[in-house]
C-alpha positions in Angstrom: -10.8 14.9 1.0 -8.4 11.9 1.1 -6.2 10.5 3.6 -3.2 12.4 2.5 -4.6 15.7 3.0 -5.8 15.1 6.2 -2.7 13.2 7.4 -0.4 16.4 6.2 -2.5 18.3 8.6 -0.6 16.7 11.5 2.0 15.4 9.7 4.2 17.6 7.4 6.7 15.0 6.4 5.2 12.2 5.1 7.5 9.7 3.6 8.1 8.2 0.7 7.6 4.5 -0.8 8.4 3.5 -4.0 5.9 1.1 -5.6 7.0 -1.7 -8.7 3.6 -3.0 -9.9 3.8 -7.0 -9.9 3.8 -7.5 -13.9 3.7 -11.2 -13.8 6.0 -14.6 -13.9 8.4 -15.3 -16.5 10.7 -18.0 -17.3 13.1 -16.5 -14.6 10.3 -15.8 -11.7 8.5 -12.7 -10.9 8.8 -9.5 -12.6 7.7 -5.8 -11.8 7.1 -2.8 -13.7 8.7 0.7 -13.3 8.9 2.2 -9.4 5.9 4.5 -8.9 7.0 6.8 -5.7 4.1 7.9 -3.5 3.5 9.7 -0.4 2.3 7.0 2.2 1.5 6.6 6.1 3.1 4.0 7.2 2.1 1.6 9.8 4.2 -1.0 11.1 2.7 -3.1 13.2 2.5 -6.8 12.8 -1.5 -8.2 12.5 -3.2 -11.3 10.9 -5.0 -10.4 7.6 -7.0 -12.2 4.7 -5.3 -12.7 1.5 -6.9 -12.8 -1.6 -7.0 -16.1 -1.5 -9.1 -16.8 1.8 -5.9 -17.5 3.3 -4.7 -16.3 6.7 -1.5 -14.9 6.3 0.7 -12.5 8.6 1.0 -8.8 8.0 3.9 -6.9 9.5 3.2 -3.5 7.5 0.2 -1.4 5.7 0.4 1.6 3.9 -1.9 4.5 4.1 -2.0 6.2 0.4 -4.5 7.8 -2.3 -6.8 6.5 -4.1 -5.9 5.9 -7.9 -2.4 4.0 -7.1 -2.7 0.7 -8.9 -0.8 -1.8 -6.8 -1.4 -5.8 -7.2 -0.9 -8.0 -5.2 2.5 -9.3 -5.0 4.0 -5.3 -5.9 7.1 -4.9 -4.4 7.2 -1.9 -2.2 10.5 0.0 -1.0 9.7 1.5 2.5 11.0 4.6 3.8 14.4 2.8 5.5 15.1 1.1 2.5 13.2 -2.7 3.7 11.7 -3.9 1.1 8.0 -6.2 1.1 5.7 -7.6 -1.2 1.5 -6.5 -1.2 -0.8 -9.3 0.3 -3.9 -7.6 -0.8 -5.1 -3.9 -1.1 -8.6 -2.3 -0.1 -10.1 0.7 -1.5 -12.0 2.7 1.2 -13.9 5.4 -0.7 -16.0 7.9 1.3 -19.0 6.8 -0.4 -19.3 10.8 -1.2 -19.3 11.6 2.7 -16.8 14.4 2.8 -16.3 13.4 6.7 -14.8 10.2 5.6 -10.7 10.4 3.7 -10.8 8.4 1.0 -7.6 6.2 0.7 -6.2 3.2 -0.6 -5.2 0.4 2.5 -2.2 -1.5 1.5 -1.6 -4.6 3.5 2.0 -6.4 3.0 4.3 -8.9 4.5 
């Protein structure tokens, strides 16, 4: 079971983000692939986090979605009201094949 199904339990209107997959920097700065939309909780709440880097760094959203998204760091993500932020770092959280656990992917942005 993953995060979405058991989030749609209590939650029948989950919203939509739309994810651009950071694709690099070019001659004319960063670039991003295609917008992949997504069902995601999101939780806006401002915390300090660990970028990939080892770097402290502050978060101020992080998205609850399913596993299988591929989202680098640096994606540019387009919340539900239309803000938009880049990823800091994801974390997979797999259930390790306890069904008691919701898989999920934990996106942590600016």
């Amino acid at each position: 079971m993953d995060i979405i199904d058991v989030l749609s339990q209590v939650m029948p209107a989950l919203p939509t983000v739309a994810i651009e997959p950071y694709a690099g920097s070019g001659a004319y700065g960063d670039t991003w692939g295609p917008a992949v939309s997504v069902l995601a909780f999101v939780d806006a709440a401002r915390r300090v986090v660990r970028a990939a880097d080892g770097s402290q760094v502050v978060s101020e959203t992080t998205l609850y979605t399913r596993l299988g998204v591929t989202v680098p760091a640096r994606s540019r993500i387009t919340l539900p009201d239309g803000a938009v932020t880049l990823v800091i770092v994801t974390k997979r959280r797999d259930g390790a094949g306890n069904g008691a656990l919701p898989e999920h992917l934990e996106i942590v942005c600016e």
